[in-house]
PDB file of N, CA, C and O in Angstrom:
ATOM      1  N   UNK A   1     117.231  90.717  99.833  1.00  0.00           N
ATOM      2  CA  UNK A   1     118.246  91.304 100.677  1.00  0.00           C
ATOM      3  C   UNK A   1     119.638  90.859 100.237  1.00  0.00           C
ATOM      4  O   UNK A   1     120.533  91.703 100.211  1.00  0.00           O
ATOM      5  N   UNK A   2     119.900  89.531  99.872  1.00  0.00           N
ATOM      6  CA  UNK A   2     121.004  89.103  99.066  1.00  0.00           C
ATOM      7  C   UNK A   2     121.680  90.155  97.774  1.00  0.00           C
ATOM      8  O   UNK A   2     122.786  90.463  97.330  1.00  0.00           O
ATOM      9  N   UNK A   3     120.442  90.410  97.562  1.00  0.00           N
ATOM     10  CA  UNK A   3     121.037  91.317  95.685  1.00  0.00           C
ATOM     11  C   UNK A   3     121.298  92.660  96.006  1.00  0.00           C
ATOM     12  O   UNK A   3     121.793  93.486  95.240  1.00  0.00           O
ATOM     13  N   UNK A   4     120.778  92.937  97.725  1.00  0.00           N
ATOM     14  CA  UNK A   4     120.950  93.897  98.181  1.00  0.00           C
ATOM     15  C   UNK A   4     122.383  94.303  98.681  1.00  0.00           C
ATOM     16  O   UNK A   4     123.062  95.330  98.664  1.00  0.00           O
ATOM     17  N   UNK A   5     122.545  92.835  99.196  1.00  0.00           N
ATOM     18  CA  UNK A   5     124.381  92.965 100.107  1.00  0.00           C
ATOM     19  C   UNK A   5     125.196  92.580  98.721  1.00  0.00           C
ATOM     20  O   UNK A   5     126.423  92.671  98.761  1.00  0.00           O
ATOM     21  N   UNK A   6     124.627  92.198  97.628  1.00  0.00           N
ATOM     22  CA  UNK A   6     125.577  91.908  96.667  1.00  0.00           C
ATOM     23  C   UNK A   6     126.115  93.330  95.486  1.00  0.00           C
ATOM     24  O   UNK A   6     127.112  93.657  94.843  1.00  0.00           O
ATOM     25  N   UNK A   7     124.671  93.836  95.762  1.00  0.00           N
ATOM     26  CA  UNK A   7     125.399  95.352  95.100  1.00  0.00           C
ATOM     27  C   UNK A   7     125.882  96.405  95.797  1.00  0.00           C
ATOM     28  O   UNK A   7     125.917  97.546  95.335  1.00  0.00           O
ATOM     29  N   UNK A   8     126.244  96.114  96.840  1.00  0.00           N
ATOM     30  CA  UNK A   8     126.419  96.908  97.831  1.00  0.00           C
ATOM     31  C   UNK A   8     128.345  96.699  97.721  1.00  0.00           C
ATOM     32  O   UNK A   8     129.045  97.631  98.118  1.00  0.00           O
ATOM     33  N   UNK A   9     128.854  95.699  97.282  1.00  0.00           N
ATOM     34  CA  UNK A   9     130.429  95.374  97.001  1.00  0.00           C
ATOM     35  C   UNK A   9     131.015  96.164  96.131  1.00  0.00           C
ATOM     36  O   UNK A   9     132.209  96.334  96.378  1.00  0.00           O
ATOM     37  N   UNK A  10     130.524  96.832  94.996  1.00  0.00           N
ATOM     38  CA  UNK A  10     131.213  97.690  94.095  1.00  0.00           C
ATOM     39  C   UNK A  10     131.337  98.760  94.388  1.00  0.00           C
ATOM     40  O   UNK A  10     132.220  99.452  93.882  1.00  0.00           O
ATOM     41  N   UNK A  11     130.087  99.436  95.724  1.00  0.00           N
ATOM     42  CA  UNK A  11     130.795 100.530  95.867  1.00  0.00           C
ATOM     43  C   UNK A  11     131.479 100.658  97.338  1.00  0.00           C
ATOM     44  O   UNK A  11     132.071 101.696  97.632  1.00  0.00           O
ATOM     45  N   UNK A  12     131.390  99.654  98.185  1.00  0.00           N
ATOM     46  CA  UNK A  12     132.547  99.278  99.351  1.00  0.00           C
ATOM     47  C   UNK A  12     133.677  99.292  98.683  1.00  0.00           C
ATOM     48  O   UNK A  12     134.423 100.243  98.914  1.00  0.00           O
ATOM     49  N   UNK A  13     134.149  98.187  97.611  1.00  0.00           N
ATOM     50  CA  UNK A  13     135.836  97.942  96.708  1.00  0.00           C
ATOM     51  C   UNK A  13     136.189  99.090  96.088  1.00  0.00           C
ATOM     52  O   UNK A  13     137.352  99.458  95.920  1.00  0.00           O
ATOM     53  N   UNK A  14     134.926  99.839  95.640  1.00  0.00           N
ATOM     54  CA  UNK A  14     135.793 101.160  95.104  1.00  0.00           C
ATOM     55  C   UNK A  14     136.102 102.169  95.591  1.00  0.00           C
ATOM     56  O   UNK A  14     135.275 102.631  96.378  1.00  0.00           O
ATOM     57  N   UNK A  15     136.983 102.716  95.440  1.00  0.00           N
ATOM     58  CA  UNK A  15     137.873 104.019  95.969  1.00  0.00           C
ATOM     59  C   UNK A  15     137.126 105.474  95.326  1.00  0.00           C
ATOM     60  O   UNK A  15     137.139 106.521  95.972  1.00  0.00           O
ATOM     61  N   UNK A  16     136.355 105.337  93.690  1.00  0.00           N
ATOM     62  CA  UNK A  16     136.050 106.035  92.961  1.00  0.00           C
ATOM     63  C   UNK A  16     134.786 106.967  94.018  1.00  0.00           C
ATOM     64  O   UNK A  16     134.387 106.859  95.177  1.00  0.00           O
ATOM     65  N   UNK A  17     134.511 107.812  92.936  1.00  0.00           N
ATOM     66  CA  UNK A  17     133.876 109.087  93.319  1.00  0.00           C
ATOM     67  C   UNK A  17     132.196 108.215  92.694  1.00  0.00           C
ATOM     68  O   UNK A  17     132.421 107.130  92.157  1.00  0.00           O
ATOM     69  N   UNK A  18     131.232 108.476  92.729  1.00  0.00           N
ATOM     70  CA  UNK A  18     129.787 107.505  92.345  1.00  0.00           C
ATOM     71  C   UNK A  18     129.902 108.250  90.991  1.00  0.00           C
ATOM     72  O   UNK A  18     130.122 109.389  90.581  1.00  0.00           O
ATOM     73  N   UNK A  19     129.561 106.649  90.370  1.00  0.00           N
ATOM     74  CA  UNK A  19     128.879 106.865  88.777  1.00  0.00           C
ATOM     75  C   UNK A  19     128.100 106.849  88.495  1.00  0.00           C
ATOM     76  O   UNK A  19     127.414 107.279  89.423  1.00  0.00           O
ATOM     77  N   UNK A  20     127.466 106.605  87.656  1.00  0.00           N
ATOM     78  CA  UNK A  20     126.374 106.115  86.467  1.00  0.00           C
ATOM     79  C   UNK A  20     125.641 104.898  87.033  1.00  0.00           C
ATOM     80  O   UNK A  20     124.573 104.824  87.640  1.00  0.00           O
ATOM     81  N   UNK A  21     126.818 103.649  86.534  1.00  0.00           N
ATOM     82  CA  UNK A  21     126.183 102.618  86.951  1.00  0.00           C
ATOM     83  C   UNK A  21     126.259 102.133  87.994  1.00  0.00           C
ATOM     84  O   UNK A  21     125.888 100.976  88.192  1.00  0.00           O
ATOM     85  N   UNK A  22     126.870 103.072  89.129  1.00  0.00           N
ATOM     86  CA  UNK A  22     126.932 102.714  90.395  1.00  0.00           C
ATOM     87  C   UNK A  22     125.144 103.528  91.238  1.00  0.00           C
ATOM     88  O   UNK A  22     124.705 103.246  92.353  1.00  0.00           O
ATOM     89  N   UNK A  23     124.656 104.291  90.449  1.00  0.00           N
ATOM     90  CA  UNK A  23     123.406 104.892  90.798  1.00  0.00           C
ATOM     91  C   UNK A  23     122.300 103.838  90.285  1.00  0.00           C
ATOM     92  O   UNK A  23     121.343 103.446  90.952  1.00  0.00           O
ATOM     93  N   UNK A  24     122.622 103.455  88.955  1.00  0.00           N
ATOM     94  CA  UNK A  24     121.873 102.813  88.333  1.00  0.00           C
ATOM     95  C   UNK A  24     121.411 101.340  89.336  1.00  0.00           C
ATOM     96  O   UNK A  24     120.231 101.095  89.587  1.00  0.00           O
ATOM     97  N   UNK A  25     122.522 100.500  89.805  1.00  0.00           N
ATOM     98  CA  UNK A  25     122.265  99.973  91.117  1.00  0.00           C
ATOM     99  C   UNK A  25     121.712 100.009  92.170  1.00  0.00           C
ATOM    100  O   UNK A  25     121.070  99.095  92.688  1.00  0.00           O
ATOM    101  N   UNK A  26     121.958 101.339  92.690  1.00  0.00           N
ATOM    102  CA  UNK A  26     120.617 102.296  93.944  1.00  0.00           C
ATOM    103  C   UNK A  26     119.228 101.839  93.131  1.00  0.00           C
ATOM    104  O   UNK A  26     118.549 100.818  93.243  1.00  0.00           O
ATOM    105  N   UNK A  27     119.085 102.988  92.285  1.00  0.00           N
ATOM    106  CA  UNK A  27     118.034 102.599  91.569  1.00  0.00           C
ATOM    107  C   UNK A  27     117.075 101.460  91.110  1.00  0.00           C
ATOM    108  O   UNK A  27     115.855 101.561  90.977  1.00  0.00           O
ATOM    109  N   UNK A  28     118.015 100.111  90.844  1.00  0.00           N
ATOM    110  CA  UNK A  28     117.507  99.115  90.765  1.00  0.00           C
ATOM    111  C   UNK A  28     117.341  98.245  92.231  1.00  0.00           C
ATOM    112  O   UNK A  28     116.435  97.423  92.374  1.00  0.00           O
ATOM    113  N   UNK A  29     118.253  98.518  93.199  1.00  0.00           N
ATOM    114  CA  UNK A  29     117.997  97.939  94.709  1.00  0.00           C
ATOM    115  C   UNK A  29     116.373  98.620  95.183  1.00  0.00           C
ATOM    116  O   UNK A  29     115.418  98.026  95.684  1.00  0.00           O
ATOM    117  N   UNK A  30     116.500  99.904  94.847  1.00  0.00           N
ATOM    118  CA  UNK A  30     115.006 100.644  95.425  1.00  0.00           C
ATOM    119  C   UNK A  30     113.753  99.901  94.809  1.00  0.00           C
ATOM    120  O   UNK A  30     112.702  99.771  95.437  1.00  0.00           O
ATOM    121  N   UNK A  31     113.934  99.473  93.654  1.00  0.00           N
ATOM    122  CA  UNK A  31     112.828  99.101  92.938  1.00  0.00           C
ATOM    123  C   UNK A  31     113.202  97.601  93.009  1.00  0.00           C
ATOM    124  O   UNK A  31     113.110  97.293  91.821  1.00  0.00           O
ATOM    125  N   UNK A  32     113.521  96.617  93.588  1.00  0.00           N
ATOM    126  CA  UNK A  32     113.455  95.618  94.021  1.00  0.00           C
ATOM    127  C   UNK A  32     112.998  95.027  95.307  1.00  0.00           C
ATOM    128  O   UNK A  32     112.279  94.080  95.625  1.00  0.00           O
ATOM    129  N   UNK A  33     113.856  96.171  96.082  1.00  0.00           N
ATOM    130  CA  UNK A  33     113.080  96.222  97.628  1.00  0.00           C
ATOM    131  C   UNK A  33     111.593  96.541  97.719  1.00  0.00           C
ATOM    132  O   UNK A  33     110.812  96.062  98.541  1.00  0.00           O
ATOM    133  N   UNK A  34     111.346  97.310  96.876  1.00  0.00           N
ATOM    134  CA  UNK A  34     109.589  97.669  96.642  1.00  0.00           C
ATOM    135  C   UNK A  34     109.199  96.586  96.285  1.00  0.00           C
ATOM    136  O   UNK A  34     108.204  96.077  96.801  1.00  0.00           O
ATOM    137  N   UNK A  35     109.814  96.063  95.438  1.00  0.00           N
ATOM    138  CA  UNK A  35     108.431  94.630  94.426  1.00  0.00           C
ATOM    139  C   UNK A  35     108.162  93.562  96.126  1.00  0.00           C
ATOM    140  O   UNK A  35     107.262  93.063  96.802  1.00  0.00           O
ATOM    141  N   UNK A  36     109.583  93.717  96.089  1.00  0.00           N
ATOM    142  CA  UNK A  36     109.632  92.461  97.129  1.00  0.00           C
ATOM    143  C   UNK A  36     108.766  92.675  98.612  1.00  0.00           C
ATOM    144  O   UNK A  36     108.377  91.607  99.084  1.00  0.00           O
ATOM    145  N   UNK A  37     108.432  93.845  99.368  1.00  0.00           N
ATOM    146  CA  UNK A  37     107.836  93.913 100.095  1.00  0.00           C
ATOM    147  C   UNK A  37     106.272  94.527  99.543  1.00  0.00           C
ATOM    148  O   UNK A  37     105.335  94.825 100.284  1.00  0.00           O
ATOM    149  N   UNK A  38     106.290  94.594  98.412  1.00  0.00           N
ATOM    150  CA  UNK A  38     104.909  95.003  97.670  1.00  0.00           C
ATOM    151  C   UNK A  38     103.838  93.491  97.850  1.00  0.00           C
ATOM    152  O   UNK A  38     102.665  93.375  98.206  1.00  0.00           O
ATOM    153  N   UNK A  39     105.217  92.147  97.279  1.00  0.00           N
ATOM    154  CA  UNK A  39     104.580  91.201  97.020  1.00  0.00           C
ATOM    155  C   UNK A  39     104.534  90.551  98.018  1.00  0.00           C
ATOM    156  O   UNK A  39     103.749  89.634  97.774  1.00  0.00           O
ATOM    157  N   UNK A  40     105.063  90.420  99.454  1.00  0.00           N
ATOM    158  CA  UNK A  40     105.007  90.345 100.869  1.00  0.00           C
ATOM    159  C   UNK A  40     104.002  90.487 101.257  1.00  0.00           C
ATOM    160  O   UNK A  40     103.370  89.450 101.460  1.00  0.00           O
ATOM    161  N   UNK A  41     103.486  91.487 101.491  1.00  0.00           N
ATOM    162  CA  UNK A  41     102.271  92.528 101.490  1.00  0.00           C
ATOM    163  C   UNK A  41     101.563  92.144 100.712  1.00  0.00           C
ATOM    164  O   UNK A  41     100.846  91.718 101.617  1.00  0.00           O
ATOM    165  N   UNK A  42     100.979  91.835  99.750  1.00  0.00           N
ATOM    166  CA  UNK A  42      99.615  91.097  98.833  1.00  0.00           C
ATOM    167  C   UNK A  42      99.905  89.453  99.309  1.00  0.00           C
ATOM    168  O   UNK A  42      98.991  88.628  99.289  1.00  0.00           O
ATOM    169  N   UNK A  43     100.982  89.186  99.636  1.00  0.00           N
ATOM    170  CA  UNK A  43     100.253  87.377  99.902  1.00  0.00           C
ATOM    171  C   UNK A  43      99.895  87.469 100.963  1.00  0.00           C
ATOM    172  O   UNK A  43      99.532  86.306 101.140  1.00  0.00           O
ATOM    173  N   UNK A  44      99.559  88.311 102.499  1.00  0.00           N
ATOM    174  CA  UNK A  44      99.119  88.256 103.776  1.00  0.00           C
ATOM    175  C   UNK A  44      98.431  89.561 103.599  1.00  0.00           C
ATOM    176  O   UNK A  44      98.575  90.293 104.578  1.00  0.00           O
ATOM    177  N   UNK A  45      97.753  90.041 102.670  1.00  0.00           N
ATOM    178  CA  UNK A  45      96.896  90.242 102.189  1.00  0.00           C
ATOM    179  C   UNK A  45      95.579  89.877 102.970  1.00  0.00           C
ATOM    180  O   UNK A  45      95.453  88.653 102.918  1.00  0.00           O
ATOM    181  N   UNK A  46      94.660  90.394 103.595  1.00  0.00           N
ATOM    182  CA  UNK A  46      93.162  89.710 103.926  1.00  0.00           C
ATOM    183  C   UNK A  46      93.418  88.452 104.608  1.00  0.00           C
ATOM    184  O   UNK A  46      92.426  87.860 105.033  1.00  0.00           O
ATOM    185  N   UNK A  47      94.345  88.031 104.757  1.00  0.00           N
ATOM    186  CA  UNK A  47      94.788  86.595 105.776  1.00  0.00           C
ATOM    187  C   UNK A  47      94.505  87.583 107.567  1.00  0.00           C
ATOM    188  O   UNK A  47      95.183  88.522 107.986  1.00  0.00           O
ATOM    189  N   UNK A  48      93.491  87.022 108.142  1.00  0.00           N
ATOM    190  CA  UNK A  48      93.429  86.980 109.833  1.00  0.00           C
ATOM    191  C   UNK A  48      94.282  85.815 110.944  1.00  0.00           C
ATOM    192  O   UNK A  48      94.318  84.585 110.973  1.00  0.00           O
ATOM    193  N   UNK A  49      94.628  86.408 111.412  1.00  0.00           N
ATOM    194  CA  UNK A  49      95.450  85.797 112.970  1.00  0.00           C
ATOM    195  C   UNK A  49      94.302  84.222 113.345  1.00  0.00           C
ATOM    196  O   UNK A  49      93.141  84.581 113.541  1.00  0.00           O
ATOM    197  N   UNK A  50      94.437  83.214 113.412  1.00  0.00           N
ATOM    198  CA  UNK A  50      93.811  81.570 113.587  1.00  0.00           C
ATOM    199  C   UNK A  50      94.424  81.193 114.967  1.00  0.00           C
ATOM    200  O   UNK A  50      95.603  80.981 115.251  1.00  0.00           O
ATOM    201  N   UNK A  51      92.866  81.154 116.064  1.00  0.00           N
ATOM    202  CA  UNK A  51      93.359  80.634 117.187  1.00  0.00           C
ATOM    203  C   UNK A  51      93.788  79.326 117.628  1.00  0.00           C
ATOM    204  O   UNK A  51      92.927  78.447 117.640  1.00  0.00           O
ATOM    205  N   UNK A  52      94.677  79.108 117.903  1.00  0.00           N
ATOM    206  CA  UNK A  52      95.479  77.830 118.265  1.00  0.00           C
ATOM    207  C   UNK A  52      96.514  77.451 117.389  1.00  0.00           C
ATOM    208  O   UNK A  52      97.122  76.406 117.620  1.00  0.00           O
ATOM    209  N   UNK A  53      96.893  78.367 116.112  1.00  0.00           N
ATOM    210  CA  UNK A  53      97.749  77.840 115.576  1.00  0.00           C
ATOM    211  C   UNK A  53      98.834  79.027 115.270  1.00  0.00           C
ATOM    212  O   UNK A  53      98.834  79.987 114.499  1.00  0.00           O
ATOM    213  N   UNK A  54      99.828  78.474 116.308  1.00  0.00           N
ATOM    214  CA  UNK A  54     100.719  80.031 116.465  1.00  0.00           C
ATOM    215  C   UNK A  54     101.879  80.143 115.432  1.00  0.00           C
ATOM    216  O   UNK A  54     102.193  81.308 115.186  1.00  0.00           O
ATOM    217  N   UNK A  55     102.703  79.015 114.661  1.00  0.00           N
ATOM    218  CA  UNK A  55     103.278  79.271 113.897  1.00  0.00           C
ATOM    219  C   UNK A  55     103.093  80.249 112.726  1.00  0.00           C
ATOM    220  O   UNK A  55     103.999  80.853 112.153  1.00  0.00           O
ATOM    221  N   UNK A  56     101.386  80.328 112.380  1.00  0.00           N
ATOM    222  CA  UNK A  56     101.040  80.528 111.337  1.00  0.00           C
ATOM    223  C   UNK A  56     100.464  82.234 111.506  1.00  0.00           C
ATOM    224  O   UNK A  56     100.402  83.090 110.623  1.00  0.00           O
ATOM    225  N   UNK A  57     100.123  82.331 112.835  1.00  0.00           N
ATOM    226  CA  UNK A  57      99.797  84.013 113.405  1.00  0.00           C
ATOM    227  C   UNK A  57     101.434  84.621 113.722  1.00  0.00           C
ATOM    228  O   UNK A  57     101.494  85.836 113.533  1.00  0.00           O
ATOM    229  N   UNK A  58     102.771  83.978 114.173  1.00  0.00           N
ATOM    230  CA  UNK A  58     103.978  84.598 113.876  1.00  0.00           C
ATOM    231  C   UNK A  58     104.030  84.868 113.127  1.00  0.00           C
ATOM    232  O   UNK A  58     104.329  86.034 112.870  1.00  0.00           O
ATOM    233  N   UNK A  59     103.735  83.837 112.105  1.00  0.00           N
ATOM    234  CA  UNK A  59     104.344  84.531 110.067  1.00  0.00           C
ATOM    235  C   UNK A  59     103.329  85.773 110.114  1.00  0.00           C
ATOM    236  O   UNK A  59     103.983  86.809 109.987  1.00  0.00           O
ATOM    237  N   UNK A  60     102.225  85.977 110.225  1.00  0.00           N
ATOM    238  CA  UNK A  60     101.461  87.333 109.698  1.00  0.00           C
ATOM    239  C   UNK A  60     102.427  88.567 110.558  1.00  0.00           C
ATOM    240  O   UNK A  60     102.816  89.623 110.059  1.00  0.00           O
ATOM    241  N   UNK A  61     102.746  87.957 112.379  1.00  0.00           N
ATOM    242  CA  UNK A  61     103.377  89.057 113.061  1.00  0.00           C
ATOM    243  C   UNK A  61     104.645  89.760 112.277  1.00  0.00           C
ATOM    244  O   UNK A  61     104.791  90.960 112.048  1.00  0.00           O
ATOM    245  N   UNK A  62     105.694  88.449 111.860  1.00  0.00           N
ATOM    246  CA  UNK A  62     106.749  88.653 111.572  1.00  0.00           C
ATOM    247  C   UNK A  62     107.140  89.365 109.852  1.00  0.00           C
ATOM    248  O   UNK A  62     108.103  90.038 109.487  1.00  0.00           O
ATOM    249  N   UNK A  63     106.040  88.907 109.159  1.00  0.00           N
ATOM    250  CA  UNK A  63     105.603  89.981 108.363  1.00  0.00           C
ATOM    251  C   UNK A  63     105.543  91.206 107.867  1.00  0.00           C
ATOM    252  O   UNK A  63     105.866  91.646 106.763  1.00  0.00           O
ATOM    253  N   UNK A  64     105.128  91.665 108.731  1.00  0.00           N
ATOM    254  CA  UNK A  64     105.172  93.182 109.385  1.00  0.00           C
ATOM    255  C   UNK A  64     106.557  94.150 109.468  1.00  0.00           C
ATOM    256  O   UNK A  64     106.925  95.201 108.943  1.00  0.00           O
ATOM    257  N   UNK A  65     107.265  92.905 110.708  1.00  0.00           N
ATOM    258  CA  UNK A  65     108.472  93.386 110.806  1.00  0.00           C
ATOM    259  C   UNK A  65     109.352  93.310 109.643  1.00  0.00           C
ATOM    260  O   UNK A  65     110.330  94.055 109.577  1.00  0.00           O
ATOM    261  N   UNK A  66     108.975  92.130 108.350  1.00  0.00           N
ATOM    262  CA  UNK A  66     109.977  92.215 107.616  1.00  0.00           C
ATOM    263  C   UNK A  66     109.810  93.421 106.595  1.00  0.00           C
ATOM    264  O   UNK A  66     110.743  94.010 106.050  1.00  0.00           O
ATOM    265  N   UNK A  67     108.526  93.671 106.440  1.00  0.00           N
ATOM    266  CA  UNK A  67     107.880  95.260 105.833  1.00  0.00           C
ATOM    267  C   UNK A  67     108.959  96.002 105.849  1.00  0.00           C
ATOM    268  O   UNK A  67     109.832  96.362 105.060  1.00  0.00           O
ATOM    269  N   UNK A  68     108.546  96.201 107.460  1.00  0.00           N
ATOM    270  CA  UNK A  68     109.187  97.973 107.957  1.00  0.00           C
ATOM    271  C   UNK A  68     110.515  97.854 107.489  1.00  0.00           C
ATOM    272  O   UNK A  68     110.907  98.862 106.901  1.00  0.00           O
ATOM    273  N   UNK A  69     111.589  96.621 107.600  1.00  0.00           N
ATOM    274  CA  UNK A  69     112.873  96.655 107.096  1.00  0.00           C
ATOM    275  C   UNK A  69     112.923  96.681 105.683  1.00  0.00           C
ATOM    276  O   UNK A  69     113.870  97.325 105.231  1.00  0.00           O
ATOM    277  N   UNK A  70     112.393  96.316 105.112  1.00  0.00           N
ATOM    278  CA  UNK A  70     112.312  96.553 103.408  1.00  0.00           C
ATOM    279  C   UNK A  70     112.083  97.647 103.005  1.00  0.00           C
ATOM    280  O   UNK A  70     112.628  98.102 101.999  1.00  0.00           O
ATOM    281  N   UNK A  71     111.130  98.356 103.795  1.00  0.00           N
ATOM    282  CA  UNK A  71     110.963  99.971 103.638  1.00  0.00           C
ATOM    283  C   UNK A  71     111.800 100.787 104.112  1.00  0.00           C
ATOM    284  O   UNK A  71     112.231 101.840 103.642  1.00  0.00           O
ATOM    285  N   UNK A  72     112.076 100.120 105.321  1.00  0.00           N
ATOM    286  CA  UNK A  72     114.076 100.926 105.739  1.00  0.00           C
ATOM    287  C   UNK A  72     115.286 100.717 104.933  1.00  0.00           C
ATOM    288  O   UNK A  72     116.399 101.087 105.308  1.00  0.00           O
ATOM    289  N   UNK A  73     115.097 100.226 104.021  1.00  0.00           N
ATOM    290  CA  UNK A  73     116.269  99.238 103.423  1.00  0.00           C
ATOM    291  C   UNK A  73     116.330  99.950 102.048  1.00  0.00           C
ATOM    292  O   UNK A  73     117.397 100.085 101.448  1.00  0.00           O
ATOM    293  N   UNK A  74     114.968 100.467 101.501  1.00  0.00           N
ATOM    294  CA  UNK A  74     114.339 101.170 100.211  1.00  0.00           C
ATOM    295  C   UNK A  74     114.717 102.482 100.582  1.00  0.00           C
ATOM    296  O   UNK A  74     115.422 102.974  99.700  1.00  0.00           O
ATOM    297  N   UNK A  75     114.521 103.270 101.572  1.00  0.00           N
ATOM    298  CA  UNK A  75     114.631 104.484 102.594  1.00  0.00           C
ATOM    299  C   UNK A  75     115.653 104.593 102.338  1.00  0.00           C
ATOM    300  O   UNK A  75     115.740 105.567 101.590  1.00  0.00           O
ATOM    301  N   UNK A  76     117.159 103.890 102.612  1.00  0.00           N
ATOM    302  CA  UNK A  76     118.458 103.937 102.447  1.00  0.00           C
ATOM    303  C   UNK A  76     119.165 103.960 101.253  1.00  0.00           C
ATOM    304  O   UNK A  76     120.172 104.587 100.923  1.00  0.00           O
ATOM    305  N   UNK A  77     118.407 103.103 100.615  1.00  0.00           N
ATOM    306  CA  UNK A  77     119.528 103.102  99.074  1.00  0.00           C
ATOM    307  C   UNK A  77     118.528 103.822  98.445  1.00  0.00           C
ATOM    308  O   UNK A  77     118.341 103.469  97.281  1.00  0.00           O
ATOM    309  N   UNK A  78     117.444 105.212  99.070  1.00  0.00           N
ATOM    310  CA  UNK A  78     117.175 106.176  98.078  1.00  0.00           C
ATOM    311  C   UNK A  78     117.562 107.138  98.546  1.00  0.00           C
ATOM    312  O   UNK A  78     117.455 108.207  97.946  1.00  0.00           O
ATOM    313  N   UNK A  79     118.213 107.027  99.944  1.00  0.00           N
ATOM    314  CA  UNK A  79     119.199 108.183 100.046  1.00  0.00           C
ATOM    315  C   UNK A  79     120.371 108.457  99.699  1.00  0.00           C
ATOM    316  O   UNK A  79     120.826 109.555  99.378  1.00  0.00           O
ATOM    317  N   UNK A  80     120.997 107.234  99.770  1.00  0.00           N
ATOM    318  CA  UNK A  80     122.595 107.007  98.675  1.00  0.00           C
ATOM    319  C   UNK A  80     122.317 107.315  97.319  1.00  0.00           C
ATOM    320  O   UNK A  80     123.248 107.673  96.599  1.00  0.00           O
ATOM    321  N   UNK A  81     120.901 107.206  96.769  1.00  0.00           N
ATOM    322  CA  UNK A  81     120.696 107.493  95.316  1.00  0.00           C
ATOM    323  C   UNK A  81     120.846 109.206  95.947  1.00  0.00           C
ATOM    324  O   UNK A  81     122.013 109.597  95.940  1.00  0.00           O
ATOM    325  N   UNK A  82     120.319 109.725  96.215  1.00  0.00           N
ATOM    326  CA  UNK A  82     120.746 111.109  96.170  1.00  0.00           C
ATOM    327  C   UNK A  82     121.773 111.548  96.514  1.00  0.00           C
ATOM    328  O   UNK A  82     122.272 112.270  95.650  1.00  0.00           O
ATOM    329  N   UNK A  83     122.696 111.389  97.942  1.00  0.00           N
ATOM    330  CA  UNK A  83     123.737 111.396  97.796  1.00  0.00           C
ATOM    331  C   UNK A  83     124.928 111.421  96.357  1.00  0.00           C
ATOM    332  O   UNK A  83     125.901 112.153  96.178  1.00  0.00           O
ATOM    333  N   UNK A  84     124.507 110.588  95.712  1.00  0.00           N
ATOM    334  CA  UNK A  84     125.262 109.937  94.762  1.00  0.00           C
ATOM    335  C   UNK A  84     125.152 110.748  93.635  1.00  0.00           C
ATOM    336  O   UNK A  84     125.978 110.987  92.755  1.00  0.00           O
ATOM    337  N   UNK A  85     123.606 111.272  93.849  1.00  0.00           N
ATOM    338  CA  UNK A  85     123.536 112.014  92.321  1.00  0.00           C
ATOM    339  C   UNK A  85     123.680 113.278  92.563  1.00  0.00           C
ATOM    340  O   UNK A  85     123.815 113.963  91.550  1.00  0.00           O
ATOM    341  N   UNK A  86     123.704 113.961  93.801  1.00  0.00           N
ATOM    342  CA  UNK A  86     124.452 115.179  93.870  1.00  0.00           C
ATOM    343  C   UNK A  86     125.593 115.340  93.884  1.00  0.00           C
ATOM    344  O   UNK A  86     125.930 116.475  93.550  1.00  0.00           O
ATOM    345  N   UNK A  87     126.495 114.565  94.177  1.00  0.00           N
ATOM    346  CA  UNK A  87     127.982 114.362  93.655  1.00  0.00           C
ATOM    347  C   UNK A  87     128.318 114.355  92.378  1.00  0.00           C
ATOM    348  O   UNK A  87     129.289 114.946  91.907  1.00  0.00           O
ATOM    349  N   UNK A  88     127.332 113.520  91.629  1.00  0.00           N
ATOM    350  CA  UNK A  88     127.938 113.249  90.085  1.00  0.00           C
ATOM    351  C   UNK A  88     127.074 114.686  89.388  1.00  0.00           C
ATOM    352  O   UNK A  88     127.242 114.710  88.169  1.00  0.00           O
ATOM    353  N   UNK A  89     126.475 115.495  89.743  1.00  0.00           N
ATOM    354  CA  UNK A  89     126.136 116.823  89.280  1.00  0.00           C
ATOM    355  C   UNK A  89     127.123 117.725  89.690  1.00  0.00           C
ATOM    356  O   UNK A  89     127.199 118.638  88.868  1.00  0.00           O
ATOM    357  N   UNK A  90     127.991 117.865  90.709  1.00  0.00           N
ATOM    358  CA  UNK A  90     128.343 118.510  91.399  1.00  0.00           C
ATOM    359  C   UNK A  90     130.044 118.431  90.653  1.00  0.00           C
ATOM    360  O   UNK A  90     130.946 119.261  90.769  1.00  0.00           O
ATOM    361  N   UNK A  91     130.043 117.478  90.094  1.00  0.00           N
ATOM    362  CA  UNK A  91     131.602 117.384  89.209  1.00  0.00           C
ATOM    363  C   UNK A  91     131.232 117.711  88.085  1.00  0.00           C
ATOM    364  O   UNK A  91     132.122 118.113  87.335  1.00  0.00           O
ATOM    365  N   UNK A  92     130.013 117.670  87.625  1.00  0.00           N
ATOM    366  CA  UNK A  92     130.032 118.599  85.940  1.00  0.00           C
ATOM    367  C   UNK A  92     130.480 120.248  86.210  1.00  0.00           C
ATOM    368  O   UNK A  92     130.555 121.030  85.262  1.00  0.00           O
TER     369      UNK A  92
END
């Protein structure tokens, strides 16, 4: 989510119309947000909820929730990827 709010500054500071390597960024945020909730998702993997020990049944709950935001988060910067690339078609 860091590399997420960190590429997210070049195109807040810029004034410009979307480029190249400002898509190329979308592109690489989408496919980071995937690995990262891909690999989320395989370590709680086949792991079940353990009675009496609740720290450890939150992490599987909270899990979940961090999913759905990674997939909302992937959802978003693949809609700015389109956004972005119908603009930069749209000036040729």
């Amino acid at each position: 989510m860091l590399l997420s709010l960190l590429t997210t500054l070049p195109s807040l500071l810029s004034t410009s119309v979307p480029s190249y390597p400002k898509l190329a960024l979308n592109i690489a945020n989408i496919a980071t947000t995937l690995a990262a909730r891909a690999h989320i998702a395989n370590f709680w993997a086949g792991k079940t909820k353990v009675p009496f020990v609740g720290a450890y049944n939150e992490g599987i709950r909270w899990t979940g929730t961090v999913q759905q935001l990674l997939g909302w988060l992937a959802l978003s910067w693949a809609g700015t990827s389109v956004l972005g690339a119908g603009w930069l078609l749209a000036g040729r």
